[in-house]
Each structure stands twice: as structure tokens, then as C-alpha cells.
C-alpha positions as CSV (number, residue, x, y, z in Angstrom):
1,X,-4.7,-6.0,-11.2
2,X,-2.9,-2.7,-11.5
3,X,-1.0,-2.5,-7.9
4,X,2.3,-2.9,-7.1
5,X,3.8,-3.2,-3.7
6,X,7.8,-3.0,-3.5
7,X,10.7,-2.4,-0.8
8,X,13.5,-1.3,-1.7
9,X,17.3,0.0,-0.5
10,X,17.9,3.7,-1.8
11,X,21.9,2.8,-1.3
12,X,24.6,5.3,-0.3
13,X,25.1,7.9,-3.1
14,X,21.9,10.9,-4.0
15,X,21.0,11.4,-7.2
16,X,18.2,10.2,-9.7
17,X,17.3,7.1,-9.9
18,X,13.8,4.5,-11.6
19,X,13.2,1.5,-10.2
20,X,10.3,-1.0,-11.8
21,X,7.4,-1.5,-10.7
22,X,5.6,-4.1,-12.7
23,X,2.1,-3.0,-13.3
24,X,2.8,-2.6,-17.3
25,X,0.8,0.5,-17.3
26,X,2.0,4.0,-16.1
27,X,1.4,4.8,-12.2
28,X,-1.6,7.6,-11.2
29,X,-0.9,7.1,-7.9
30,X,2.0,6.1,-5.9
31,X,2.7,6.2,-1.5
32,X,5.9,6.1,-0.8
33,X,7.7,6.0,2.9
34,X,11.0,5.5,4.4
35,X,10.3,3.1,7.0
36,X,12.5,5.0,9.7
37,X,10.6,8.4,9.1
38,X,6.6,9.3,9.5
39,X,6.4,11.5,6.4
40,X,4.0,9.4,3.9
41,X,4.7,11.0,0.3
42,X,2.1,11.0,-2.4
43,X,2.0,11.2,-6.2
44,X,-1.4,11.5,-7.7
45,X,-0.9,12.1,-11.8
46,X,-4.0,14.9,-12.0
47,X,-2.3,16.8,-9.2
48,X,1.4,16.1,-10.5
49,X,1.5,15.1,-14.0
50,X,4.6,15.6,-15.4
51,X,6.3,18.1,-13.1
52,X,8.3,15.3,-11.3
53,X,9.1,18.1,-8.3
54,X,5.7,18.6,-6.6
55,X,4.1,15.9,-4.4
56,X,1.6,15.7,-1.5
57,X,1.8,13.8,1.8
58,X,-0.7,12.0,3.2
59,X,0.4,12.9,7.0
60,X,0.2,16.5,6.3
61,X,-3.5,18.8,5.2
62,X,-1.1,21.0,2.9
63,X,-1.6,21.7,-0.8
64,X,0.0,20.3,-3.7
65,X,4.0,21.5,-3.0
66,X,7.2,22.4,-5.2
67,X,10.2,20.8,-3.9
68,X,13.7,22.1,-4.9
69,X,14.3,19.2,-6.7
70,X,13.0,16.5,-9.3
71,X,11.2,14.7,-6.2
72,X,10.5,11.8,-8.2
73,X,13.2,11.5,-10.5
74,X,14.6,13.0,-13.9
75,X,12.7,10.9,-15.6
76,X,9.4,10.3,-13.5
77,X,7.2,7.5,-14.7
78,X,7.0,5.3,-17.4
79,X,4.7,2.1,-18.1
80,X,8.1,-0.3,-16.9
81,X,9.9,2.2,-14.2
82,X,9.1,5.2,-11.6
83,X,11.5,7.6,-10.9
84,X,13.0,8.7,-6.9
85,X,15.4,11.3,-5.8
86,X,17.5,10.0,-2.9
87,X,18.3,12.8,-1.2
88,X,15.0,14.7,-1.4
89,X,11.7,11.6,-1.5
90,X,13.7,9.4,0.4
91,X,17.2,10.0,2.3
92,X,20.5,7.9,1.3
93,X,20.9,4.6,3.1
94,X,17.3,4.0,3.6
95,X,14.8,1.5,3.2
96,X,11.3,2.2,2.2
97,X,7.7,0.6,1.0
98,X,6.4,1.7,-2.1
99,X,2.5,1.6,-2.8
100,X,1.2,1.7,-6.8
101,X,-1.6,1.8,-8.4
102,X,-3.1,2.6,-12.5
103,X,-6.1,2.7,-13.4
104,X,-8.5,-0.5,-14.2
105,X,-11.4,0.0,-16.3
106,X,-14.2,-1.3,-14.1
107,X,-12.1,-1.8,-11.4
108,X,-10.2,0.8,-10.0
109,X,-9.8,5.0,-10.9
110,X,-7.7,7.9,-10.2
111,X,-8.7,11.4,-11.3
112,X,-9.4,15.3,-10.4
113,X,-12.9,17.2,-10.4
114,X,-13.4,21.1,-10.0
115,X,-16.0,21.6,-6.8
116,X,-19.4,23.5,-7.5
117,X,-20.2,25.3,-4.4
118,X,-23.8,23.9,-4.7
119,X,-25.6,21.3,-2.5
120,X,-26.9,19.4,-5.2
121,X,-22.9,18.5,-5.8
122,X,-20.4,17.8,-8.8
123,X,-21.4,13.8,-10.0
124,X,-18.3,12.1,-10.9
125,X,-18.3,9.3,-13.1
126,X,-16.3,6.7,-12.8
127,X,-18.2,3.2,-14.2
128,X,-18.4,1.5,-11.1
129,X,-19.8,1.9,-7.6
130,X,-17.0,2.4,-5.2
131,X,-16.4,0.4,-2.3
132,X,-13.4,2.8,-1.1
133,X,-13.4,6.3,-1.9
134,X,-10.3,9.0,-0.9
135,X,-10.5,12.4,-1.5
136,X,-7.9,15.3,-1.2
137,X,-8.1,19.2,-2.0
138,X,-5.1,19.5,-4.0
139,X,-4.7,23.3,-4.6
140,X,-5.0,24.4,-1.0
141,X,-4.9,23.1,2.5
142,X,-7.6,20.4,3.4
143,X,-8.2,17.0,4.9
144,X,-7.1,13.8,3.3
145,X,-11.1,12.2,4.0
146,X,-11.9,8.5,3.4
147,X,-15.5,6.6,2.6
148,X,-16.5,3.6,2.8
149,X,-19.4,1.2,1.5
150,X,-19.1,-1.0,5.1
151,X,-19.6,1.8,7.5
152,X,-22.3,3.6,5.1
153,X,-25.1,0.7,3.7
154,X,-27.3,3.3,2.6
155,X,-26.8,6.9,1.2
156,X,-25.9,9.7,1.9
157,X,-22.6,8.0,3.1
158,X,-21.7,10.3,5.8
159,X,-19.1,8.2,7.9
160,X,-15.3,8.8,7.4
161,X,-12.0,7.9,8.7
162,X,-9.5,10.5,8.2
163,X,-5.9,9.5,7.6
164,X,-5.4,13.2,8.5
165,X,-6.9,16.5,9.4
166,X,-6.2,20.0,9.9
167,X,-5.9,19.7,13.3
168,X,-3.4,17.9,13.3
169,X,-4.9,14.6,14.2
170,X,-4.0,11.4,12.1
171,X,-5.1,7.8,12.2
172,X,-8.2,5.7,12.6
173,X,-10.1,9.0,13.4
174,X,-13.7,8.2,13.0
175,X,-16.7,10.8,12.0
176,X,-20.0,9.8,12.0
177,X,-23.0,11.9,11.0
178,X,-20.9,14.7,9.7
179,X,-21.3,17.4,7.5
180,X,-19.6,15.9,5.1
181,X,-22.1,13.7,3.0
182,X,-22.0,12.0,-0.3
183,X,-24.2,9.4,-3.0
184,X,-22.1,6.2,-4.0
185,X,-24.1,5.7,-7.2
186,X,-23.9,2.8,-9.4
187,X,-21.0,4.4,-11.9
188,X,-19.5,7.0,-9.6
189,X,-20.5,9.4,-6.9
190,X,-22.2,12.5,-6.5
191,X,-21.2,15.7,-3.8
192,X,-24.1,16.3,-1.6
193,X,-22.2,19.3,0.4
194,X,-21.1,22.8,0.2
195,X,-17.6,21.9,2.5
196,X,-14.6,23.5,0.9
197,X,-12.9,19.9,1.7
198,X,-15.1,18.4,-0.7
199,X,-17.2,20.9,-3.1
200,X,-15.7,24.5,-3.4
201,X,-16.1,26.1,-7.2
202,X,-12.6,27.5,-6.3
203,X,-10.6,24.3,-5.9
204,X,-9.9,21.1,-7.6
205,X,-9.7,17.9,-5.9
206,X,-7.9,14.5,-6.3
207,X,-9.7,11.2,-5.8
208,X,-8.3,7.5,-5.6
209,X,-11.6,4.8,-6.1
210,X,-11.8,1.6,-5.8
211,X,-15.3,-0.6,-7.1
212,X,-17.3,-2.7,-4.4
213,X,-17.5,-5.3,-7.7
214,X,-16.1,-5.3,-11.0
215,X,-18.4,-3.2,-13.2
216,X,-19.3,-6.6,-15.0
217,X,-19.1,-10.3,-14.5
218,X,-18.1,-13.3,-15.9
219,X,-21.8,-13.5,-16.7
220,X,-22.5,-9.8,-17.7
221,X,-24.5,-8.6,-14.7
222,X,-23.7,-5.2,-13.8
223,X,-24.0,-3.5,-10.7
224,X,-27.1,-2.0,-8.9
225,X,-27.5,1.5,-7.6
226,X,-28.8,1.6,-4.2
């Protein structure tokens, strides 16, 4: 199904290190956590790719960062292994949860888009309606934002929880009727906002997606717009 979760000991010595992760494809997106510490640490391919020292954190609004190390590794990723660097993602000694996902045609999807300042947004495709939708501006400082097809029945979908904001709030922190609206569409989703967290022509943004229903069934229906 393309998602792996693990725990794990990082043991008593720093240094490089790959551990598998048994999704037989290579990761796009991996949360990791110590489970003594609050710092959520992210790896999102499109944001990443092969530069194994940069990473995001989900408990944080900051951009895309360079650690002085290889944060995930020597190595990185691979379709059998991802790479850590006790002493920099995770401390010595610790133990931690890891979160992984790869893409799944149909099923799940994890890319980058460039924003278009315009209120009739950027469409992404992704060939499925989403159920779950996160977004993050990558190349500067903005909210981690999260949608929903339970909270939203009909578009725009306009509710969000916010694993984080700017202001320093984190949790189960509910919007509704926001300035932050969006179409789920029947193979993607389409910006309906200006907001520089979502839609700026001078940033990219990272997305994780996951499909209300697989694009297709055992029977070869597909999925409806709304």
C-alpha cells in the first residue's frame, strides 16, 4: 500500500546509518521523531531530493533548511533502505517512530507546484480526488495547512486543521470559513486563493495527497467530481 511504519533504537555510537523500510519503492515522504523530544522532522523528495542535509519539520513554519550534516544519511534512500544521522535527525541512545510513504498510482501522491498569484489558482493533477490533502510552502516560512473531504462535503473546501502556524500555535487548531479556499476535483485540486501559504507566483510548495477512493475499482467505476 506504499506506507511503512517502524520504531527503532539509534544505539550508542553517531555516525551514518540505513535502516529498511519495506515499501519496495523509494520513500517521497518520510516523519520522523525521537519519542523523548517534540521536534517532528520531515523529508519530502520535491523539496529534498538528493541533498540528504536539508529537511523540514512539521512543528516549525520555517523553510526548507541545510543542516551541517548528511541529515538523512550518506547514502539517503533507496527502494530497500533510508538513511539517518544519529547525532543530527535523531540523538544517540534514542528511540523513535518513523512514518513512510511512496507514491501509489490512483491511490496516494507526493509532489511540488509553483503558486500563480491569481484567484483562479494553479490545478494540480493528481488522478484521484483527495480525501486528505497537506500543503507546505517549502522555500520560505509558512503554515504546514491540512484539508479534508469530511469537514468540507461541498467546494470550495475552506476548513483546515493546522498541525502548525506561524504563530506559533500547533495541534488540532481548527479554521473554518477562512481565506484559505480550495476545489477537490475528481483527479486533483485546483487553488482558489491569492494567500502566499498556498498560491504565490514566487514560491513552490510541497503537497502530500491521499484519494477518498482508489481512482478505479474492481469493477472499473471511476470517481465523480462534485
Amino acid at each position: 500500500q506504499g506506507f511503512s511504519i517502524l520504531t527503532w533504537g539509534s544505539g550508542g555510537s553517531n555516525g551514518n546509518y540505513t535502516i529498511s523500510h519495506g515499501l519496495g519503492k523509494k520513500p517521497k515522504f518520510i516523519i520522523q521523531k525521537a519519542l523523548d523530544s517534540a521536534n517532528w522532522w520531515v523529508y519530502h523528495e520535491d523539496a529534498i531530493g538528493t541533498t540528504y542535509t536539508k529537511h523540514l519539520q512539521l512543528n516549525s513554519a520555517a523553510a526548507t533548511a541545510t543542516n551541517s550534516a548528511n541529515f538523512w544519511g550518506a547514502s539517503g534512500h533507496t527502494d530497500s533502505l533510508y538513511g539517518v544521522r544519529v547525532g543530527d535527525l535523531i540523538g544517540s541512545s534514542k528511540n523513535a517512530i518513523t512514518y513512510l510513504w511512496c507514491d501509489v498510482p490512483g491511490l496516494q501522491k507526493f509532489g511540488q507546484f509553483t503558486g500563480n498569484s491569481n484567484a483562479d489558482g494553479v490545478f494540480v493533477e493528481l488522478g484521484f480526488k483527495p480525501a486528505i490533502l497537506l500543503i507546505k510552502n517549502d522555500n520560505s516560512t509558512g503554515d504546514w495547512i491540512i484539508w479534508d473531504n469530511e469537514r468540507n462535503k461541498f467546494n470550495p473546501v475552506d476548513r483546515q486543521i493546522w498541525p502548525y502556524t506561524d504563530s506559533g500555535t500547533y495541534g488540532a487548531y481548527d479554521q473554518v470559513g477562512s481565506s484559505y479556499p480550495l476545489d477537490f476535483l475528481s483527479n486533483g485540486f485546483k487553488m482558489r486563493t491569492t494567500d502566499a501559504d498556498m498560491n504565490n507566483s514566487s514560491r513552490t510548495y510541497i503537497y502530500a495527497a491521499w484519494a477518498e477512493a482508489p481512482i478505479s475499482n474492481l469493477y472499473g467505476g471511476q470517481s465523480n467530481a462534485r
